[in-house]
TORFIFI-226895 format. One line per field, with one value per residue (C-alpha): residue number from 1; x, y, z. Coordinates in steps of 0.001 Angstrom, whole numbers, plus 500000, padded with zeros to 6 digits. Example, Ala and Ser with C-alpha at 12.3 -4.5 7.8 and 13.67 -1.06 7.14 Angstrom:
residues 2
resi = [1, 2]
X = [512300, 513670]
Y = [495500, 498940]
Z = [507800, 507140]
end
This chain:
residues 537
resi = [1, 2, 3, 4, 5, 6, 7, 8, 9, 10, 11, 12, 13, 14, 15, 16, 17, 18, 19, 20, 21, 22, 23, 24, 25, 26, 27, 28, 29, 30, 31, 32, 33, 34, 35, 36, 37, 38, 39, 40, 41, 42, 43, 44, 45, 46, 47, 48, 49, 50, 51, 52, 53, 54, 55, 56, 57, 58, 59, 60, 61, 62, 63, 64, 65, 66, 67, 68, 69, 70, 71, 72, 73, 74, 75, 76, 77, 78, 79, 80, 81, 82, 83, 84, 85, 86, 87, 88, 89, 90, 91, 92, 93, 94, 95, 96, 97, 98, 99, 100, 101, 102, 103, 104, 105, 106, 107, 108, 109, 110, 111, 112, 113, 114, 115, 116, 117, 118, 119, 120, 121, 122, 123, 124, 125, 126, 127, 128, 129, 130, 131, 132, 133, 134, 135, 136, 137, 138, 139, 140, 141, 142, 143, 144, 145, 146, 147, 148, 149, 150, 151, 152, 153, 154, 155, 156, 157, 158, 159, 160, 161, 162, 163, 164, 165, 166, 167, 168, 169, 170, 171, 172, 173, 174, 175, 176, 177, 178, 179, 180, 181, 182, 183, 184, 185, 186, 187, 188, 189, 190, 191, 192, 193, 194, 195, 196, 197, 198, 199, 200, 201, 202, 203, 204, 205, 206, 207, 208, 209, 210, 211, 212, 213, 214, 215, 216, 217, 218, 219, 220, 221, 222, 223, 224, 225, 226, 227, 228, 229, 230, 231, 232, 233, 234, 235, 236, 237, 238, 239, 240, 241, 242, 243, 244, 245, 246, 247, 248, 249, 250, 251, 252, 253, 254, 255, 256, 257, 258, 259, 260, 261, 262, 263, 264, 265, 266, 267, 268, 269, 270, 271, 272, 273, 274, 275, 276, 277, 278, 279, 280, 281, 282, 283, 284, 285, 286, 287, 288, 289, 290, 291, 292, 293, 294, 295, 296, 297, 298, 299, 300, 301, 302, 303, 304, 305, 306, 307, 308, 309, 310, 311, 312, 313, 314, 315, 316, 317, 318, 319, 320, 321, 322, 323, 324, 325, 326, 327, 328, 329, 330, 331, 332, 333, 334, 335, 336, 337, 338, 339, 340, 341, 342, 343, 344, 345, 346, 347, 348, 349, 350, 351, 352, 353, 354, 355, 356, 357, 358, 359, 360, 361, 362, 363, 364, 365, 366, 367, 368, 369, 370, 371, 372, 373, 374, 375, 376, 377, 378, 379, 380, 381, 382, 383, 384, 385, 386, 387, 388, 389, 390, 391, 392, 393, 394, 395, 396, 397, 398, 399, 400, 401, 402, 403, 404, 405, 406, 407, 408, 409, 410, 411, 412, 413, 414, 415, 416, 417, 418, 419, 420, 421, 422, 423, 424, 425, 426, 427, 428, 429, 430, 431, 432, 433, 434, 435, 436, 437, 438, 439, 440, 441, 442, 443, 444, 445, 446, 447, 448, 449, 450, 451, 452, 453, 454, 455, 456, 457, 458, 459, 460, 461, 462, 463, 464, 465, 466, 467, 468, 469, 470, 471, 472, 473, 474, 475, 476, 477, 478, 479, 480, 481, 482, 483, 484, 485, 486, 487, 488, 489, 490, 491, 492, 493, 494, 495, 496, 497, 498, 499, 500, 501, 502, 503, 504, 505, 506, 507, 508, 509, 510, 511, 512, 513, 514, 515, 516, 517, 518, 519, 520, 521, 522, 523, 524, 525, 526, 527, 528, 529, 530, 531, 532, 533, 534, 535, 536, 537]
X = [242939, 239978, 237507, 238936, 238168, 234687, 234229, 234679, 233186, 229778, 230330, 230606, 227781, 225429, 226871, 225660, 222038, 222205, 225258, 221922, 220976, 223466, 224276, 225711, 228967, 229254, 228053, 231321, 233406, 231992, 232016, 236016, 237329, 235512, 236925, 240619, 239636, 239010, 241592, 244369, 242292, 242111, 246003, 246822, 244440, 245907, 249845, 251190, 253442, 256499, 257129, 253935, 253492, 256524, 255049, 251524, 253342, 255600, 252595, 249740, 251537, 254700, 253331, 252116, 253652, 257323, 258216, 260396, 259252, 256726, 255953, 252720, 250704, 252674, 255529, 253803, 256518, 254717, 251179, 250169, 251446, 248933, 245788, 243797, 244208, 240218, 240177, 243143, 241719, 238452, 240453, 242713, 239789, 237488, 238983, 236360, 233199, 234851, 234712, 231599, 230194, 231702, 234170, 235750, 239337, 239310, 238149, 241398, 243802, 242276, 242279, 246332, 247307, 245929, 242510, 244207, 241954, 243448, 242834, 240040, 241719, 238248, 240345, 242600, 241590, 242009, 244686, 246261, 246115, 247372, 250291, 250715, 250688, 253491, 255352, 255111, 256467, 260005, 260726, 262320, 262623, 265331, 268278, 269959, 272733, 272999, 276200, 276165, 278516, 281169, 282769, 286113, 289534, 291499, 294433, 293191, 292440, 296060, 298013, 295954, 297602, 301075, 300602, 299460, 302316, 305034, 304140, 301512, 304325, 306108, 302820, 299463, 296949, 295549, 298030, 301768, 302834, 306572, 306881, 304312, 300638, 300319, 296583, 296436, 300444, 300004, 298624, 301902, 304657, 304837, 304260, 308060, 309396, 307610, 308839, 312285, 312096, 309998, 312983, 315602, 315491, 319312, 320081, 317986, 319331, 323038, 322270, 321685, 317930, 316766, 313464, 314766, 316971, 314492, 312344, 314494, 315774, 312444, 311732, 315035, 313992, 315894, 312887, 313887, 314172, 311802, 313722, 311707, 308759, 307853, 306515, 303325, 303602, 304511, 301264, 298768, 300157, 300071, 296153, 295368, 296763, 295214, 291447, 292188, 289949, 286673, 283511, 280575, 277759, 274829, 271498, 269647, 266240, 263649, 262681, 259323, 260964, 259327, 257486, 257831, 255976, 258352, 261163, 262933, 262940, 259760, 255977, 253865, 250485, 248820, 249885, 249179, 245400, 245022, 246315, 243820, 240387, 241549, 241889, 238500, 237131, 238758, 236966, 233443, 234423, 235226, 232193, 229817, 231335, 230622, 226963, 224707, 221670, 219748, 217262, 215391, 215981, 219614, 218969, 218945, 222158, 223766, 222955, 223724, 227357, 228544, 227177, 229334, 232241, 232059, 230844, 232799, 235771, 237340, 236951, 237985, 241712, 242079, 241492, 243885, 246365, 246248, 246304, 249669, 251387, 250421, 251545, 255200, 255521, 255231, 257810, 259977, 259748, 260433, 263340, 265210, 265055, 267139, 270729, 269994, 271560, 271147, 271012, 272597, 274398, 275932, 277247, 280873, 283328, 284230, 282589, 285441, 283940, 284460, 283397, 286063, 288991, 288604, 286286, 287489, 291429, 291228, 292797, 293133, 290972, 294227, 296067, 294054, 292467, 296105, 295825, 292792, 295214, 296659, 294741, 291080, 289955, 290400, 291588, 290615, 293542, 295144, 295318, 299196, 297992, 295523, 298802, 300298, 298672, 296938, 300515, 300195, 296226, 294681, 291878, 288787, 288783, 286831, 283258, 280960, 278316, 275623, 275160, 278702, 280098, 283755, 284294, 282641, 284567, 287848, 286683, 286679, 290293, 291079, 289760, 292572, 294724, 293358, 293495, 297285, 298767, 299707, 300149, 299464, 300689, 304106, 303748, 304971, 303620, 303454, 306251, 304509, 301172, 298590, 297538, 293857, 292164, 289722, 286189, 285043, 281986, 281680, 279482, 279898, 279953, 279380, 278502, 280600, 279934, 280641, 284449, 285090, 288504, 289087, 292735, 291067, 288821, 290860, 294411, 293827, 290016, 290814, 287346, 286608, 285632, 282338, 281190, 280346, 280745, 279402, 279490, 281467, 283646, 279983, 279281, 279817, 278811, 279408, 276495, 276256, 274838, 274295, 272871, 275719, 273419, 273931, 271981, 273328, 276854, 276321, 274213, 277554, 280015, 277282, 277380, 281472, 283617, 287245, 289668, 292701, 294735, 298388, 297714, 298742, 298007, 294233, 294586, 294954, 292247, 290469, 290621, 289120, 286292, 285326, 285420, 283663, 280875, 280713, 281554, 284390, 284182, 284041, 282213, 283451, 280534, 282041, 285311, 283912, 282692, 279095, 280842, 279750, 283243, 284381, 282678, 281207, 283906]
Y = [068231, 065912, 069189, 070099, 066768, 066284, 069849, 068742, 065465, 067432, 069687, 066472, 064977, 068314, 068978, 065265, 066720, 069098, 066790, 065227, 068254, 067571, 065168, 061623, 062874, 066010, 063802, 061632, 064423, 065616, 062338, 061655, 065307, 064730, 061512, 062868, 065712, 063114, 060672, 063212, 064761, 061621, 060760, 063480, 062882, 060014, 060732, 061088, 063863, 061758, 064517, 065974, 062200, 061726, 064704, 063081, 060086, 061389, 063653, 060787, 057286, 056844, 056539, 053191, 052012, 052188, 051545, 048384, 046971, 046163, 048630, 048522, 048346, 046513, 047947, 049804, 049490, 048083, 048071, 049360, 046016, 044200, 046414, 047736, 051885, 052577, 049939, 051463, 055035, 053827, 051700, 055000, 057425, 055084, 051419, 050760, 051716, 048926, 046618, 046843, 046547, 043235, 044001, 040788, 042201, 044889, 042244, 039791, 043028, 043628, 039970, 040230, 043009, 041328, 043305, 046859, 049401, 051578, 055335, 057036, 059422, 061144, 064499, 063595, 064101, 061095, 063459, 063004, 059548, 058579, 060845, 058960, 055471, 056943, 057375, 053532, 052941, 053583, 055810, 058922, 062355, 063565, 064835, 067995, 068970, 072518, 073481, 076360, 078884, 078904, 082141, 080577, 082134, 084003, 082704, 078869, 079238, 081194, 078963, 075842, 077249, 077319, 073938, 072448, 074249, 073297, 070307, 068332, 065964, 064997, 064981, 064677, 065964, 062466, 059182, 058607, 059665, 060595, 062508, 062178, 063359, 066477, 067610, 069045, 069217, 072707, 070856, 069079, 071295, 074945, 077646, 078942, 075788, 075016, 078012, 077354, 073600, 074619, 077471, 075519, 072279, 071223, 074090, 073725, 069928, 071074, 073646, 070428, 071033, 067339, 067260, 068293, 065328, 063295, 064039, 063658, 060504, 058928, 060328, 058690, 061060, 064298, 067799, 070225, 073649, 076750, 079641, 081590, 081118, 084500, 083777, 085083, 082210, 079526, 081340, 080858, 077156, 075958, 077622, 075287, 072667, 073617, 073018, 070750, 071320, 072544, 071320, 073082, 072676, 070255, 071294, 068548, 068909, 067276, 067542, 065908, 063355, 064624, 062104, 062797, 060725, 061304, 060972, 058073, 057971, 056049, 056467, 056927, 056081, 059252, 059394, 055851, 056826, 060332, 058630, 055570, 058147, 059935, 056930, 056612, 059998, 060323, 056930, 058476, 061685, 059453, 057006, 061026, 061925, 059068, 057791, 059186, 057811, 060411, 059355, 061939, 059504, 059317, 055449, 055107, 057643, 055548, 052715, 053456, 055086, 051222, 049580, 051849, 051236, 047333, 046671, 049127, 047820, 050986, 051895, 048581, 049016, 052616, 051085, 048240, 050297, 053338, 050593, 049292, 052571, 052779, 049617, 050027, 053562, 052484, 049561, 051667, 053794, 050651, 049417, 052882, 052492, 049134, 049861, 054061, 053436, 057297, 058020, 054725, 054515, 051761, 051020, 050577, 048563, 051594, 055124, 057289, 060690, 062642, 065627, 065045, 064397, 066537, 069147, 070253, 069164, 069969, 066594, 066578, 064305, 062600, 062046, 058825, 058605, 058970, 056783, 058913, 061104, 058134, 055407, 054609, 054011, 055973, 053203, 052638, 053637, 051539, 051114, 052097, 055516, 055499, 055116, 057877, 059977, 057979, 056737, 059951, 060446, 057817, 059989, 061634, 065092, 066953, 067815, 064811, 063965, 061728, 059709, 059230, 060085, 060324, 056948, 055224, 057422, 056472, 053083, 053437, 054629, 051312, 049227, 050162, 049694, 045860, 045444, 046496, 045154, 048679, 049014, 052739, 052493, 051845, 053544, 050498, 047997, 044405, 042327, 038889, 040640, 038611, 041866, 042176, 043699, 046702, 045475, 049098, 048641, 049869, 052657, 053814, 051058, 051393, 048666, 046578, 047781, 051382, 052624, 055492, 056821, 058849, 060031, 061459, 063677, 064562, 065151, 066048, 067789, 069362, 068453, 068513, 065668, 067062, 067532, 063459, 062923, 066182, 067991, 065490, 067815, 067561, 064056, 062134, 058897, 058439, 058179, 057931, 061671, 061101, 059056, 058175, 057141, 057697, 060588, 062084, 061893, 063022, 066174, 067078, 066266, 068838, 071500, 071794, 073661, 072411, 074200, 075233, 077404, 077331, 073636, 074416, 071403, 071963, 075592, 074003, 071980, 074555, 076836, 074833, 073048, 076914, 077963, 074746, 075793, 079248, 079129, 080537, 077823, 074145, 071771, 068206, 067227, 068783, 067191, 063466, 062934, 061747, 059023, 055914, 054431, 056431, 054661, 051587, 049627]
Z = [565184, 566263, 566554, 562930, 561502, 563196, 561838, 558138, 559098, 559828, 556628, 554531, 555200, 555276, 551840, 550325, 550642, 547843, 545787, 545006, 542943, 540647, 537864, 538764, 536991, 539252, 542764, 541949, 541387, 544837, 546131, 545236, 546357, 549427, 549942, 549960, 552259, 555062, 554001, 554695, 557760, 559317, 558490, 560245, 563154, 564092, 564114, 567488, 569109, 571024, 572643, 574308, 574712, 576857, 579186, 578907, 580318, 583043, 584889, 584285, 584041, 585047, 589324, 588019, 584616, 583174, 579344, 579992, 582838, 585428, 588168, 589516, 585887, 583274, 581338, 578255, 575906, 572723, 573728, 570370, 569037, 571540, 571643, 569386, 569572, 569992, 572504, 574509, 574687, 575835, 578610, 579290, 579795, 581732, 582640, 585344, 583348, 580532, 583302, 584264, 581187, 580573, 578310, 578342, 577414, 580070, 582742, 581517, 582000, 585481, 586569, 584934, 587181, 590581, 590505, 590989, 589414, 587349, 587885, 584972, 582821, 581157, 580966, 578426, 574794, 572143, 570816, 574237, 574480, 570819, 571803, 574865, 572648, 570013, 573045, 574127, 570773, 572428, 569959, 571335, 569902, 568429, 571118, 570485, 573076, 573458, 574958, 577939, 578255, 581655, 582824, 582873, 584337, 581134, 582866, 583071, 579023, 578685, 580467, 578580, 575324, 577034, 578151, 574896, 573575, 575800, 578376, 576291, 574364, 577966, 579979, 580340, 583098, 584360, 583867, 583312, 580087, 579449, 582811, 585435, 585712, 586610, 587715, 590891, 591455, 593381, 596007, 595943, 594921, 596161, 593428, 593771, 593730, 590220, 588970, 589405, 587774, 584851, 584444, 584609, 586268, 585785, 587935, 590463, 591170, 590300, 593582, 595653, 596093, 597722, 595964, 592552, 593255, 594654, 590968, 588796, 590207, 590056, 586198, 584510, 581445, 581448, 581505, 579450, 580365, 579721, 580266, 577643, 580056, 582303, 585470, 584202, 581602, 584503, 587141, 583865, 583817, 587049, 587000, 584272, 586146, 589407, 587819, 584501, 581675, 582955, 580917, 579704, 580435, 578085, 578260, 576420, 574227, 572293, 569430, 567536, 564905, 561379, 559280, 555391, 553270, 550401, 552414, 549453, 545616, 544640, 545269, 548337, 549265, 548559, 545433, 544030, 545573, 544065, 540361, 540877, 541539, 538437, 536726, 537522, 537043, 533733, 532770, 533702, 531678, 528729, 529250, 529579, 526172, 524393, 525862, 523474, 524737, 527237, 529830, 532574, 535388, 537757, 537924, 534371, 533887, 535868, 534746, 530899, 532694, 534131, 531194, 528846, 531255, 531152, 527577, 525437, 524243, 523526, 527491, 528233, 525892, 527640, 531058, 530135, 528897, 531629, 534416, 532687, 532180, 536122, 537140, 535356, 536711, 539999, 539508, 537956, 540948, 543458, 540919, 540945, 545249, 545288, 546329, 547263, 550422, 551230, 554713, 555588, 559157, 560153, 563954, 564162, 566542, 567892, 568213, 565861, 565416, 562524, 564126, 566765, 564656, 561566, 563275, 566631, 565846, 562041, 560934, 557518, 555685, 553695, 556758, 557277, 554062, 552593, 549492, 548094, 546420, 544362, 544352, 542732, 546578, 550116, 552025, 555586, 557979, 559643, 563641, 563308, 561786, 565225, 567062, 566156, 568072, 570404, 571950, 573825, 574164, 576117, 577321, 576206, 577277, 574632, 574486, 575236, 572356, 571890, 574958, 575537, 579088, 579735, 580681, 577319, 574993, 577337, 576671, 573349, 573307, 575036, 571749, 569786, 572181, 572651, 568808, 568635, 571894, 573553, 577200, 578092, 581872, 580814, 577262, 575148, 572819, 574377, 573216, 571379, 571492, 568883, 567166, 565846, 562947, 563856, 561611, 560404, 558549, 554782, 554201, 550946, 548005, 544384, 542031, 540681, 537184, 537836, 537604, 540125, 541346, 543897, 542733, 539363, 541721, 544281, 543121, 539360, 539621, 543710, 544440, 548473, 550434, 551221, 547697, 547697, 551400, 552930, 555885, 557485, 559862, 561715, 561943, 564955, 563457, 559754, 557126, 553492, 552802, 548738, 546645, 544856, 541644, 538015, 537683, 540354, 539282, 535622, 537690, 539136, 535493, 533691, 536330, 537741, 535443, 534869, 536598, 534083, 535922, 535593, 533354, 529580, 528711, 529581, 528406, 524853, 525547, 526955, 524100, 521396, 523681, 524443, 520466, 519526, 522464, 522625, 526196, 528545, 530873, 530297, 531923, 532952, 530648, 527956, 528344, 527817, 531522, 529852, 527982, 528783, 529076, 531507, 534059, 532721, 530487]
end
């Protein structure tokens, strides 16, 4: 990128010999489009690549300096914020030669750092270094966990299914539950033995076996039997049990974090200086048109060009009035950003994943969102609605995401157990337990002067979730994934068509809405959902 832009650079310059050629009108054309061209080559000169930085870092730094702290340099974290960048590449590439030449900030860093020379770098490019500085920025890229397959005994997975099926209600692999934990009970129970008790466990103590006695004694709650079980079935089990649920394995990756200037509604820098040079360019076009007066010399041109710039008043309204339009369209486009809260993520008191609960298990969305279906609002569940499953899953044993181990997401488990008073080791709630409220944080919130009910969409229109709240079977942590504006709601009322199957009331309606607009289908739009009072009243 540097090579390119001293390229251009070169080509610039070389080309303002014959701009001279031309008329004063044509050398700011030139002048302007040339301009840009180095604006944006130099823009993109100077981003930096986190993630060749990070490598840049780890094979050239990191012997000497960490991000956060000291090692034997300082810690680097934030040196951008401290340094100027042209000063810090000159000091990478060739900190001793700064040094000697009296640099008096290079001489304060060495006298800092106890006098330890720091190694030249002269092989790394600017390029390098700047992505070596985005890196300090303690920024990382974005992580994307790849899961890798395991060649996993059929049986294990088989008898996992049985389990789930059969055992998972009375027990659980790791901790009391109902009936005891029961990882690893091969290596305490032979095989036959566990046959017979799964089978039929009142026989086997009715025969006067001592350790069926000896079980049941200590597990007051009576096992039921499994006679329907083969012994295939049982073998499949007790080889689930044997291993437990085995984990695949996370490759992790990086990925460069992309940089969009238009990322948000409103107006970015390139565009505010593209609009302001033709501003001026169509002011010189204007002033060329209407100077009459012609003169041999550039000088005088140029001259008669400012004068009709300043002194006209007609160029002096159309400036006024262009430089208005231009100032309110660029308000308007900060105004319409207040309250987009698109993209917005908040952290919550505990890490509930979506993707957990209504991906992998397929938890319907209503089962904790129940009031949705008849109520203007969702509702945020309760922790009793937590309980009712987590009363018998205390663990994490899923895939891990994020940067979650086993233990954090366990932990996490353990918060609603704290807000509700519930003892998992004896698998009770604590009697006179001060219960406490679980502080989600909103995400989604409409203005006050906008009327929107969810049981209108969901119940009597069947909309999904995801049409407003998106993919959200995927998400880990919850985000606001549209706009949620005006515009963006009367988008949807023009576009979805009213369902009228099996509805005669809407059939009626139906019928005259499509011989009044020549339509089969109807729109929501067409049924009154652009009236004002629907939503505003």
């Amino acid at each position: 990128m540097k090579i390119l832009y001293q390229t251009r650079k070169k080509r610039f310059f070389l080309s303002m010999k014959s701009v001279k050629q031309h008329s004063p009108l044509s050398r700011l054309v030139i002048n302007s489009l040339a301009f840009l061209l180095l604006f944006s080559l130099n823009l993109s000169a100077q981003e930096g690549d986190v993630v060749n930085g990070e490598k840049l870092f780890k094979s050239t730094c990191a012997a000497c300096h960490k991000l956060d702290k000291k090692l034997v340099g300082p810690a680097l974290k934030g040196v951008t914020e401290r340094r100027e960048q042209d000063w810090l590449i000159s000091w990478i590439k060739d900190s001793p030669g700064m040094i000697k030449s009296g640099d008096k900030l290079a001489i304060q860093v060495f006298e800092e750092n106890n006098k330890l020379p720091m190694t030249a770098n002269p092989h790394l490019s600017d390029q390098d270094i700047i992505d070596i500085l985005a890196y300090t920025k303690g920024e990382p890229a974005a992580k994307e966990t790849v899961a890798v397959a395991q060649e996993v005994d059929p049986g294990v997975e088989r008898g996992k299914q049985i389990f789930k099926a059969n055992c998972a209600a009375c027990h659980k692999l790791e901790g009391k539950l109902i009936g005891p934990e029961l990882l690893k009970i091969t290596d305490k129970r032979d095989a036959d033995w566990l046959k017979a008790w799964i089978k039929d466990n009142n026989a086997l103590v009715a025969s006067g076996d001592k350790l069926a006695k000896e079980v049941q004694d200590s597990n007051p709650a009576a096992m039921t039997p499994f006679p329907q079980l083969s012994d295939q079935d049982i073998d499949d089990v007790l080889k689930y049990l044997a291993v437990g649920d085995v984990k695949p394995v996370t490759a992790t990756t990086t990925s460069a974090k992309d940089e969009e200037i238009f990322n948000k509604p409103g107006i970015g820098i390139l565009p505010s200086l593209g609009l302001t040079i033709l501003a001026f360019l169509l002011l010189s076009l204007i002033v060329a048109a209407t100077t009459n007066k012609k003169v041999a010399e550039d000088e005088e041109v140029t001259e008669s060009m400012l004068k009709s710039l300043i002194f006209n008043p007609f160029l002096r309204f159309l400036a006024v009035i262009f430089f208005l339009l231009l100032g309110a369209w660029l308000l308007f486009g900060w105004l319409l950003q207040i309250d987009v809260n698109e993209g917005y993520q908040p952290i919550q008191p505990i890490a509930f994943s979506h993707a957990v609960h209504a991906g992998d298990n397929k938890i319907d969305c209503q089962y904790c969102h129940s009031s949705a279906k008849h109520s203007k609002t969702s509702g945020v569940p309760t922790a009793n609605v937590c309980m009712n499953c987590h009363k018998s899953i205390s663990e994490y044993n899923g895939e891990l995401f994020g940067d979650y181990s086993k233990e954090d997401l366990d932990n996490e488990i353990q918060k609603i157990y704290d807000a509700v008073g519930w003892d998992k080791e004896n698998v009770q709630y604590i009697e006179g337990y001060e219960q406490k409220p679980i502080e989600w944080v909103r995400i989604h919130n409409l203005a006050d002067f906008a009327y929107y009910n969810h049981s209108q969409h969901v119940t009597v229109a069947g909309l999904d979730c995801q049409k407003c709240h998106g993919p959200v079977e995927t998400m880990h942590d919850m985000y606001q994934f549209s706009p949620l504006t005006m515009g963006w709601c009367i988008d949807c009322h023009r576009t979805t068509e009213v369902d009228m199957t099996e509805n005669g009331y809407y059939k009626n309606i139906h019928d005259q809405l499509a011989k009044k607009y020549g339509v089969e289908k109807v729109t929501e739009a067409q049924m009154g959902g652009l009236e004002c009072g629907k939503c505003h009243y």
